[in-house]
Structures are given as C-alpha cells and as structure tokens.
C-alpha positions as a Markdown table, in Angstrom:
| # | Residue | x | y | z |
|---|---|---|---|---|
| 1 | Unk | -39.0 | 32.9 | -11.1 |
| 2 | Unk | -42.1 | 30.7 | -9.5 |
| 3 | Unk | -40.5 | 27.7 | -7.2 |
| 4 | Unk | -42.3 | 25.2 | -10.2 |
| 5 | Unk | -40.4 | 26.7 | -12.8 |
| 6 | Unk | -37.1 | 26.4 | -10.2 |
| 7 | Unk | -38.2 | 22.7 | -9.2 |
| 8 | Unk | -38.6 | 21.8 | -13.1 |
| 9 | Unk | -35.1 | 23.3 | -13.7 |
| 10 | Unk | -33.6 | 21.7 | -11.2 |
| 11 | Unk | -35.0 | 17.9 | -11.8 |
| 12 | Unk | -34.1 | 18.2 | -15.4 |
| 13 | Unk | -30.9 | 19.1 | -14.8 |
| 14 | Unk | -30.6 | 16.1 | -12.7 |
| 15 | Unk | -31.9 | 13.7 | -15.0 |
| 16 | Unk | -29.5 | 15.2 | -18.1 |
| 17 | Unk | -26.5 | 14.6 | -15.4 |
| 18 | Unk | -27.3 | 11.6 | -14.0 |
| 19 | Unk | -25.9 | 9.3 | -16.8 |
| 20 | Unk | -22.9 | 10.2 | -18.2 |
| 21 | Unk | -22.7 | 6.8 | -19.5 |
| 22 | Unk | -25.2 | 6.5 | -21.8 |
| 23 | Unk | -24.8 | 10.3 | -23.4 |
| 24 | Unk | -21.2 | 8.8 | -24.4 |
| 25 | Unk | -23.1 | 5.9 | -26.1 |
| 26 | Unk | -21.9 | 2.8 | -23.8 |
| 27 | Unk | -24.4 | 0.3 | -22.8 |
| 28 | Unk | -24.6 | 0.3 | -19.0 |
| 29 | Unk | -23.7 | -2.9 | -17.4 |
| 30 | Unk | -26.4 | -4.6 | -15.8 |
| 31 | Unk | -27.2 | -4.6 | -12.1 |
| 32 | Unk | -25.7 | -7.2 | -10.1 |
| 33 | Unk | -26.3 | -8.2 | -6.3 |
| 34 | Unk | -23.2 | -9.0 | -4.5 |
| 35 | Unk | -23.7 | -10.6 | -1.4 |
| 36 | Unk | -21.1 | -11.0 | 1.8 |
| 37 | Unk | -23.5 | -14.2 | 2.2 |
| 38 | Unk | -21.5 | -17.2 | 2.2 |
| 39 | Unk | -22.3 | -19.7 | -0.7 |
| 40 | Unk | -21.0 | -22.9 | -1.9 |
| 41 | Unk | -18.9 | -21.9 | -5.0 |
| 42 | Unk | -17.2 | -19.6 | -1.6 |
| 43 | Unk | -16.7 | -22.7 | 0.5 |
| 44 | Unk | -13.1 | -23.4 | 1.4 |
| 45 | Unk | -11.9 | -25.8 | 4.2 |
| 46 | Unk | -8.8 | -26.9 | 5.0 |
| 47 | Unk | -5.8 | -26.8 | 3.0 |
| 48 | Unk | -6.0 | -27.6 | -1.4 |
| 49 | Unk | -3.2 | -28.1 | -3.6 |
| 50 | Unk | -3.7 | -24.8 | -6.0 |
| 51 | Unk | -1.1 | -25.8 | -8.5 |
| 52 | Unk | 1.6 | -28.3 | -8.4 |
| 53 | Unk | 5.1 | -27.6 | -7.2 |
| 54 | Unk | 7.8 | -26.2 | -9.4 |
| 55 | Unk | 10.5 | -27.8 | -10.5 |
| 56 | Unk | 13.8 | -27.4 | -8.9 |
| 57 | Unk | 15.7 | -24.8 | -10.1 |
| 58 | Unk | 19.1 | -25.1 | -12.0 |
| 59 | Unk | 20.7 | -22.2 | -10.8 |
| 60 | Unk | 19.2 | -22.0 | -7.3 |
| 61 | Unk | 19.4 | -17.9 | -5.2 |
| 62 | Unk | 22.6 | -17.3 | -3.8 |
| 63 | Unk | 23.4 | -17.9 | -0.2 |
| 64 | Unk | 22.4 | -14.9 | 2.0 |
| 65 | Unk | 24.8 | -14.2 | 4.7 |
| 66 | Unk | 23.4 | -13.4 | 8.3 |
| 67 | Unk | 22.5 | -9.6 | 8.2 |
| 68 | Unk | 22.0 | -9.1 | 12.0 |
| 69 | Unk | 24.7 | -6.8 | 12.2 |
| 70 | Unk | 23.4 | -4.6 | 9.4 |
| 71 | Unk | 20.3 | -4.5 | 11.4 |
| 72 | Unk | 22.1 | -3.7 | 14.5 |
| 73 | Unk | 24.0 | -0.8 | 12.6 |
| 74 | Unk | 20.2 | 0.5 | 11.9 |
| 75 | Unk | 19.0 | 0.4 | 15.1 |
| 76 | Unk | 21.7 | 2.0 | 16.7 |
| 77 | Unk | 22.0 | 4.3 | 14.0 |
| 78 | Unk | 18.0 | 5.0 | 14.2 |
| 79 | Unk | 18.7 | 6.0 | 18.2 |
| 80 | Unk | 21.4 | 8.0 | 17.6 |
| 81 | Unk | 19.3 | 10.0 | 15.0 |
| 82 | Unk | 16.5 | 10.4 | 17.7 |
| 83 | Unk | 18.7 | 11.1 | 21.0 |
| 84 | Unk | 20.5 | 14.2 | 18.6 |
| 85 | Unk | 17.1 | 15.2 | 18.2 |
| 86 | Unk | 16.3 | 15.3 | 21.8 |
| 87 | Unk | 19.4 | 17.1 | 23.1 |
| 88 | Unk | 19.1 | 20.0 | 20.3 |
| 89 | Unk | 21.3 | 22.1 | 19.9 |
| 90 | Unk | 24.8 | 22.3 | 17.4 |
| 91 | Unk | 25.7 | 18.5 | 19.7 |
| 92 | Unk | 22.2 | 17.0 | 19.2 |
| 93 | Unk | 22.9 | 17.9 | 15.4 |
| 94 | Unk | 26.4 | 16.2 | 15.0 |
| 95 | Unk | 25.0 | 13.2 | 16.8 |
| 96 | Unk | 21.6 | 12.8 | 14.5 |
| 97 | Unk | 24.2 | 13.0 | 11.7 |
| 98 | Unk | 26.0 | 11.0 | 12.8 |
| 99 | Unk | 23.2 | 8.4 | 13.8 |
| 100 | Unk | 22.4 | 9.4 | 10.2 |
| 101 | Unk | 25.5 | 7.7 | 8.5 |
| 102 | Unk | 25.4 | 4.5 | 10.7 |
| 103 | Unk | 22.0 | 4.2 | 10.1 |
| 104 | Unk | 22.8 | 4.5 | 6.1 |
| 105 | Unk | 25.8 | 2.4 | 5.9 |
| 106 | Unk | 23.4 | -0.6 | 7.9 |
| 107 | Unk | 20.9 | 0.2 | 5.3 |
| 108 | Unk | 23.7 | -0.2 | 2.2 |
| 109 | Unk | 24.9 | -2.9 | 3.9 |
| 110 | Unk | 21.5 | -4.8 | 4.7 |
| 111 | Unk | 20.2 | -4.8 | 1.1 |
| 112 | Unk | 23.2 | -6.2 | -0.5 |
C-alpha cells in the first residue's frame, strides 16, 4: 500500500470521526470565547443583599446540647484504634477494638 493511499485513509477517517455530533443530526452549538478577564457584568465589591431575610420560623430547630464529650469519646477512641495498631499483636488487636467501640458509640452519640 503507497504512503498516499495510507495518508488518504487515514485523514478520511479523521474527518468521518471527528463529529459525532452532527452524524447524530444535532446542530452544534456555536463557539463561544470565555474569558478569565474581569468585566463589568463580573464586578462585585463589598457586601449586597441577594435576597431578603426569611421570616421567622414557627417551629424553630431544637436545642442542640453540647457534644464535646461525644467528640472526646472519638478522639480517644480514634487513639486507641491507632496505638492497637502500633503494638500488634493479639493486645494491639483487643485495644484497636476496643478503640473501635468508643470511637463508634462517640460517633452514635455525636449525630443524635
């Protein structure tokens, strides 16, 4: 096969593939230019009032109590998961279990 016939081949092949788009019979949108560049319509300084406030609610959220013990029962839970990991073993497991549970029940309790 002579490299002309190849070359031919080769850029019709490219042209036939090249738009998927219109062989399926949708118009192509047009070309656009976006630009980073910043324009007036862009132009924002300071603070603006997008919408006005709501109004207040009738049946406002429910108190939520203090949850930093359920994020202390994570933490500690989280180390005790990691230091059984570091000492190995059949002791380093029963302590990342048990790091495990603690680490759980915090969770549970923190996204009541």
């Amino acid at each position: 096969m002579k490299p002309s016939v190849l070359a031919l081949a080769v850029a019709l092949a490219t042209i036939s593939l090249s738009s998927p788009v219109l062989a399926q019979g949708v118009p192509a949108a047009p070309a656009v230019a976006i630009s980073g560049a910043p324009v007036l319509a862009q132009q924002a300084v300071g603070v603006r009032r997008m919408s006005d406030a709501p109004l207040p609610l009738k049946n406002p959220a429910p108190f939520r109590a203090d949850t930093r013990q359920n994020r202390t029962l994570m933490i500690v839970g989280g180390a005790g998961m990691l230091t059984g990991l570091v000492i190995g073993h059949d002791a380093g497991v029963l302590i990342s279990v048990g790091g495990a549970v603690v680490f759980l029940w915090g969770l549970y309790q923190y996204l009541q």
